[in-house]
C-alpha positions as CSV (number, residue, x, y, z in Angstrom):
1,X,-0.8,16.4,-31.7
2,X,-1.1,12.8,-30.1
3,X,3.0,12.4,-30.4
4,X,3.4,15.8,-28.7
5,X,1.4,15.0,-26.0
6,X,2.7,12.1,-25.1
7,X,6.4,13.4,-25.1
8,X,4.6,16.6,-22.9
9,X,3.6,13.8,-20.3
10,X,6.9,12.1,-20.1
11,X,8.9,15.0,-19.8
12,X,8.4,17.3,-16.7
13,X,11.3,19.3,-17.3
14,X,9.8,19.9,-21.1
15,X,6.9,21.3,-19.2
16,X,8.8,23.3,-16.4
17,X,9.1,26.8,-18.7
18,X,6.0,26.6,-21.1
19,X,3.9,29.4,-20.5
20,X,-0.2,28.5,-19.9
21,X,-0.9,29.3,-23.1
22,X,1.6,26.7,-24.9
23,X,0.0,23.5,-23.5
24,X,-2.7,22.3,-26.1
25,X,-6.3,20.8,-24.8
26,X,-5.0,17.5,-25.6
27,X,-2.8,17.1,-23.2
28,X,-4.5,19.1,-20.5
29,X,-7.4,16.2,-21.3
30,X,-5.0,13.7,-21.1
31,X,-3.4,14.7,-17.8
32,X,-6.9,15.6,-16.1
33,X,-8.1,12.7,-16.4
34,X,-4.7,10.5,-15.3
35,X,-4.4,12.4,-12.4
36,X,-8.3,11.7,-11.8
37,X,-8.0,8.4,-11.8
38,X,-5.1,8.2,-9.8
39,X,-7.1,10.1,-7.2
40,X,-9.7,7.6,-7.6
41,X,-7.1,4.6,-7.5
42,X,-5.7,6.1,-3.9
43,X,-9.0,5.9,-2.3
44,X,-9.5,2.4,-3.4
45,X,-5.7,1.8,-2.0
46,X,-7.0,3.3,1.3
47,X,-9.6,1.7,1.6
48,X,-7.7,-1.9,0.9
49,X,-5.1,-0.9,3.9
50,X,-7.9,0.0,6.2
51,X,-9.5,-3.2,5.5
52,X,-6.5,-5.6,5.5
53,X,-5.0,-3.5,8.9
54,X,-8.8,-3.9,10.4
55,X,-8.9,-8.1,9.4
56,X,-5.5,-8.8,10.2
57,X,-5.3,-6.4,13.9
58,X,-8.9,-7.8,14.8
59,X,-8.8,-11.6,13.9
60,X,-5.5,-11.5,15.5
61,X,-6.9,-10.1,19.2
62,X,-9.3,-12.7,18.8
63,X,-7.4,-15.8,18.3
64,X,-4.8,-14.4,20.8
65,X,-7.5,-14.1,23.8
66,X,-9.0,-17.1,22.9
67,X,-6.0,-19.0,22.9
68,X,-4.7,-17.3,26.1
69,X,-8.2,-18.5,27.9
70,X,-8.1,-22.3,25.8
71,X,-5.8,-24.9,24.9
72,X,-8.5,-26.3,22.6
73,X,-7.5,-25.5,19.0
74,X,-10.6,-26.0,17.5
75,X,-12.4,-23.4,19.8
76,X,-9.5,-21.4,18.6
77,X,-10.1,-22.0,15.3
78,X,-13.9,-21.6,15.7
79,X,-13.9,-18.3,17.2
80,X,-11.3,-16.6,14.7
81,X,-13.6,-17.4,11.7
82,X,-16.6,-16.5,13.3
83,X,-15.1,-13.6,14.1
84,X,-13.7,-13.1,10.6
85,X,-16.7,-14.0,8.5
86,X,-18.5,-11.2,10.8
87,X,-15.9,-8.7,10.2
88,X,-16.1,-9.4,6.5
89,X,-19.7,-8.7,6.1
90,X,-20.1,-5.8,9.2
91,X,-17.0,-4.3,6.9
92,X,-18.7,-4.7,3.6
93,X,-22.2,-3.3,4.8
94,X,-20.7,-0.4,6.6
95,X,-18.9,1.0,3.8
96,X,-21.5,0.1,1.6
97,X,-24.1,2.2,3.7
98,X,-21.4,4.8,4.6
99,X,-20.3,5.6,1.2
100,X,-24.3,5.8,-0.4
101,X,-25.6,7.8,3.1
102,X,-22.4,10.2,2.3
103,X,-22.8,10.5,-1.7
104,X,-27.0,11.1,-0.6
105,X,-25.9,13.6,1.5
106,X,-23.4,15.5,-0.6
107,X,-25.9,15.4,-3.1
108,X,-28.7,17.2,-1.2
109,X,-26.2,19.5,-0.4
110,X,-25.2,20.6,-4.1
111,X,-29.3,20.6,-4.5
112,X,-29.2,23.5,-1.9
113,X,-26.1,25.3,-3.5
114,X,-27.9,25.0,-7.0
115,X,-30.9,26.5,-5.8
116,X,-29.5,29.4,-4.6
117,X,-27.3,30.1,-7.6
118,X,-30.7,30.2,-9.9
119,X,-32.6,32.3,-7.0
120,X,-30.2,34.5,-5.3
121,X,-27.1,34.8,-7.9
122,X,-26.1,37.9,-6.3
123,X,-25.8,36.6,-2.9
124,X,-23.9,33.3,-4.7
125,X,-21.7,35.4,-6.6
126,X,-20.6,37.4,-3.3
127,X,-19.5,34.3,-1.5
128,X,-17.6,33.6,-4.2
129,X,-15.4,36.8,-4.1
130,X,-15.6,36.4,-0.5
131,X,-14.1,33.2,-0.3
132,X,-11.4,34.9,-3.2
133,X,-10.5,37.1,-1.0
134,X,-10.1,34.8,2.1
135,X,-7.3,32.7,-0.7
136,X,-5.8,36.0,-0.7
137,X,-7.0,37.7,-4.1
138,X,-7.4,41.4,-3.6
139,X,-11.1,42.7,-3.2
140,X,-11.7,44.2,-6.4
141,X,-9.7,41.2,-8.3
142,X,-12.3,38.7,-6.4
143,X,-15.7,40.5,-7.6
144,X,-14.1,40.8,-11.1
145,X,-13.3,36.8,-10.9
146,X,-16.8,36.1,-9.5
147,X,-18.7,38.2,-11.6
148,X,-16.9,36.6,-14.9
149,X,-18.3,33.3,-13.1
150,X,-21.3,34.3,-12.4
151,X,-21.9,34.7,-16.7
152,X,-22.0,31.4,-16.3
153,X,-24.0,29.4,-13.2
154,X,-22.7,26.2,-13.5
155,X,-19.1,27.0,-13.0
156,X,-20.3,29.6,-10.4
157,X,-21.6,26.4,-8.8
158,X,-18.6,24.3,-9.0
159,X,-16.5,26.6,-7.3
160,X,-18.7,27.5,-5.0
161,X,-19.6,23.6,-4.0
162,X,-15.5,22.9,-4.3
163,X,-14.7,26.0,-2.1
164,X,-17.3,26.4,0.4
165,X,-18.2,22.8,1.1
166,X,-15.2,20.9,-0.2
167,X,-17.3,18.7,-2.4
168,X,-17.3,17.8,-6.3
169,X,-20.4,18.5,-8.2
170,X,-19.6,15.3,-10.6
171,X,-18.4,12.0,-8.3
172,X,-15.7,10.3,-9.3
173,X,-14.5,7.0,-7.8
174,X,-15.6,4.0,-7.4
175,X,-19.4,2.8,-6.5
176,X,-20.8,2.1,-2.7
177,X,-21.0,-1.5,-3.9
178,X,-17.7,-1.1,-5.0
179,X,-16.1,-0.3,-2.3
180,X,-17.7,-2.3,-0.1
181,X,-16.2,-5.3,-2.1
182,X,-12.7,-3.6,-2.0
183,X,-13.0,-3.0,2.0
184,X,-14.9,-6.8,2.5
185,X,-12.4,-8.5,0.5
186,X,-9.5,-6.9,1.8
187,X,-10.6,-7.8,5.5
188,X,-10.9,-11.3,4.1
189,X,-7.4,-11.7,3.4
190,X,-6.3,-9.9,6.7
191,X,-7.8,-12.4,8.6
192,X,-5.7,-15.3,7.3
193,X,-2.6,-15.1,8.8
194,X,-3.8,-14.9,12.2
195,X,-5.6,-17.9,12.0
196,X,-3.4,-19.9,9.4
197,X,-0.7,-21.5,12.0
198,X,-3.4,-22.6,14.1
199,X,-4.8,-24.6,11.6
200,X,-1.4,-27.2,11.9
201,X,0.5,-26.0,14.7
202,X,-0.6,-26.6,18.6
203,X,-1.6,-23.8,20.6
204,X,1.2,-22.7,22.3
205,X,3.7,-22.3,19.3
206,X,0.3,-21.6,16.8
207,X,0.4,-18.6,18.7
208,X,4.0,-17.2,18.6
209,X,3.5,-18.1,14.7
210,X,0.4,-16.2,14.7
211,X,1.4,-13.0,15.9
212,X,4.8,-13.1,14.0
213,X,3.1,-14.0,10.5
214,X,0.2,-10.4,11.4
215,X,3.0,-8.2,11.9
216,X,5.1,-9.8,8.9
217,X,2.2,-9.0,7.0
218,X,1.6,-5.6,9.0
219,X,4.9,-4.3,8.5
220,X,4.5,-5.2,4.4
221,X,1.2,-3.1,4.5
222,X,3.3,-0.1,6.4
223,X,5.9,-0.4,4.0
224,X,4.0,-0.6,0.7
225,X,1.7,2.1,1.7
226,X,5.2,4.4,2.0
227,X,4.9,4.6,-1.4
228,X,1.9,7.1,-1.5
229,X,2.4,8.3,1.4
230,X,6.1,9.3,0.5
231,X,7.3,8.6,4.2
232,X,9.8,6.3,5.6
233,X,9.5,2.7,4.4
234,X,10.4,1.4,7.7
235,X,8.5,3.9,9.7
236,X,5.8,4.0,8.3
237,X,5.7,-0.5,8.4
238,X,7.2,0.2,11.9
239,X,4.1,2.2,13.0
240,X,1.1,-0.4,11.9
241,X,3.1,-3.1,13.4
242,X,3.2,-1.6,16.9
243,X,-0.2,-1.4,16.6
244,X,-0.5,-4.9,15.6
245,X,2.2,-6.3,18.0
246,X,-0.1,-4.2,20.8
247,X,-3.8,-6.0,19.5
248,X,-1.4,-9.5,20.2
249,X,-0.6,-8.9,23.4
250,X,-3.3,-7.5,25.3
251,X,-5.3,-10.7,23.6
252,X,-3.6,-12.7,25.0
253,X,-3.0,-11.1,28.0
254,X,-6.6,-10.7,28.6
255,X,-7.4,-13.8,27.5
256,X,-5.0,-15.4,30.0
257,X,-6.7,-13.2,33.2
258,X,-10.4,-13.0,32.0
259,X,-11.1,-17.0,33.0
260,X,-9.5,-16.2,36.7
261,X,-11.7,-12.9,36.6
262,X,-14.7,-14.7,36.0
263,X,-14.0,-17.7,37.9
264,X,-13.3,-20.4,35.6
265,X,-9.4,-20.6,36.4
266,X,-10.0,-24.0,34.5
267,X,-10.2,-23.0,31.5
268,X,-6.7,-21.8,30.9
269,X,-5.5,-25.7,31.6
């Protein structure tokens, strides 16, 4: 049985004509649970982009204003770690706090959808051909589907938490704390290429070498994420870049005009 599954998940085309009945519990177990984890793995992946994009386009407006208002690396320098160390743990705390007010949340909601399964199956069992019928299941073919559910509560309440609120009844994924380590971390990284070059070059070139080292790295984000996203390598690195290339600019821009606006010209000497 284990050798026949594990051709049945290398071969797609061996699956193409098996009926529904010819695939063994096995490899339905098998599959489940590979697909479920690669869910699980493309949220983590999201999260990572999100963070590195966020550390990398942040740090980078940053240094960029700063150095537009300074020549002084070391204020430079000062204010793009300050402003990484704070991204890193705003980031990190966020998510963390996001993800366990969300799963809290979801939770009291499945706690209201379980309560009316055990007190008002009838009503619970009607949504449920309801919503049938909104997929497009003809009326009597939806109550005969609900009421087969309905012999049993807990899948009644599966599909009705899945369908009408969009939520899973079991988690999967990764932790809050998790997370929050995936998105902290990843904002850590994004903030070093910003302020690497000024670390040995002088301000002026530090920041040409700046910006083009962000959207190196922003265009390799873009392009890598392509690969889930099943989109245009260069588009899709083409896209993040502009955003970076935009964060860059108006830093520096605004850094260059804010000292005149507020009446320190001197500070841009």
């Amino acid at each position: 049985m284990e050798e026949r599954t594990a051709e049945l998940l290398a071969d797609e085309d061996a699956r193409a004509d098996m009926k529904a009945a010819e695939f063994d519990h096995e490899f339905l177990r098998t599959h489940l649970e590979d697909e479920r984890k690669r869910a699980g793995l493309l949220g983590e992946i999201r999260e990572a982009i999100f963070g590195a994009q966020d550390g990398l386009v942040s740090t980078l407006a940053v240094v960029s204003t700063v150095a537009g208002a300074t020549s002084d690396r070391y204020a430079v320098l000062v204010a793009g770690i300050a402003s990484g160390l704070a991204g890193i743990f705003s980031m990190a705390a966020g998510e963390y706090i996001g993800s366990k007010s969300q799963r809290e949340i979801f939770e009291a909601q499945i706690a209201d959808e379980r309560e009316e399964v055990h007190e008002r199956p009838g009503e619970a069992e009607a949504e449920v051909a309801y919503m049938f019928e909104e997929d497009g299941l003809p009326h009597d073919d939806a109550l005969a589907v609900a009421r087969l559910m309905a012999q049993h509560p807990e899948v009644l309440l599966k599909t009705m938490v899945e369908k009408e609120l969009g939520l899973a009844v079991e988690e999967g994924g990764g932790s809050p704390f998790q997370g929050a380590i995936v998105m902290g971390g990843a904002f850590a990284l994004g903030t070093i290429p910003p302020i690497l070059p000024h670390l040995f070059v002088a301000s002026g070139p530090a920041v040409i070498a700046s910006v083009g080292a962000t959207l190196a790295v922003l265009f390799g984000i873009g392009a890598l994420k392509s690969r889930w996203t099943h989109r245009s390598w260069w588009a899709s690195g083409f896209e993040i870049l502009l955003l970076g290339a935009v964060a860059g600019i108006a830093g520096y821009f605004f850094g260059s005009i804010l000292p005149v606006l507020l009446g320190a010209p001197e500070a841009a000497v």
